[in-house]
N, C-alpha and C positions, 0 to 999 in steps of 0.2 A: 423374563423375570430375573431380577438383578441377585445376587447370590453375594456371600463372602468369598467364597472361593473363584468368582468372576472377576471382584472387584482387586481380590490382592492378583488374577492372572493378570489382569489388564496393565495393575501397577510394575510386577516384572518385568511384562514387556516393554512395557517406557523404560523402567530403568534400564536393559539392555540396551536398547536402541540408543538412550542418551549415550552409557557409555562408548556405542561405538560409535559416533559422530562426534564425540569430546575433543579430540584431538584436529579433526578438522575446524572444528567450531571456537576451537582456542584458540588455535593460529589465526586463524581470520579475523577474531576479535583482538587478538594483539596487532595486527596490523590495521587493523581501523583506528584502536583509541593510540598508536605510534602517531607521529607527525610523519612519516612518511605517506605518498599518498600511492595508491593501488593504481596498476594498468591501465585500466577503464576509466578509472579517475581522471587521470592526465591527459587520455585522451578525449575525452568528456571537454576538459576543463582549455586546451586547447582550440575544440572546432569553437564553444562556446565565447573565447575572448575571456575568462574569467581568470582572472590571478590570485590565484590560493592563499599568499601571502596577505592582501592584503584584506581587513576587517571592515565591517558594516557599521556606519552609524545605527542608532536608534530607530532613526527615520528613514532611511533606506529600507532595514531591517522590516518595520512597519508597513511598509507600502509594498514590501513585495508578499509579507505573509498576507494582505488583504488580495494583490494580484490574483496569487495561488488558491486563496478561498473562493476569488470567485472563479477562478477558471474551473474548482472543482463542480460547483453548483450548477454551472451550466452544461460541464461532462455527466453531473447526472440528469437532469433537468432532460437532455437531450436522448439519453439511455429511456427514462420516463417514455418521451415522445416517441421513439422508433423502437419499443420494446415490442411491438406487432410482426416490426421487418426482420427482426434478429433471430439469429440460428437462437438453437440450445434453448426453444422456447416450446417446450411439451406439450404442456397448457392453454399454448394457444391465445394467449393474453394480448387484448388489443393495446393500445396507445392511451396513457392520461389521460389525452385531452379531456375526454368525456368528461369527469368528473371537473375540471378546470371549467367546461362551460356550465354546469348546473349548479357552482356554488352559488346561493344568495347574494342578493347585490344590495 
């Protein structure tokens, strides 16, 4: 049961916690929104062939955010289908399909 005195401990604790992560989480955010780019970035952006500097048309821009949508559809699509084979499944939940083959036609 949820109390006042729950709800302002809960809020303390956040506010603690935020404060101490403030200062990593600052710095970090000043160097994302700087123009310099981060470690991982450049090494990222190296194996990938990609040049930082240079900007996206429209359509560029356009055909890869459709890329990435469908690539994501099919990373779950596929999560759906082998969610029977995969760890961390308590439940025991078999695969989609079944319902994919009984919808009306």
């Amino acid at each position: 049961m949820h109390t006042l005195f729950t709800d302002v401990l809960n809020f303390a604790v956040f506010l603690v916690l935020l404060s101490l992560i403030r200062p990593l989480l600052g710095e970090y955010m000043a160097r994302v929104f700087s123009a310099k780019l981060l470690p991982g970035e450049a090494i990222l952006y190296r194996v990938l062939g990609i040049d930082p500097h240079v900007e996206m048309n429209w359509k560029e821009y356009a055909l890869h955010l459709l890329f990435f949508n469908i690539l994501g559809m099919v990373v779950l699509f596929l999560l759906l289908v082998f969610q029977g084979y995969l760890p961390l499944n308590p439940q025991g939940f078999g695969a989609f399909l079944g319902t994919l083959r009984s919808t009306p036609r």
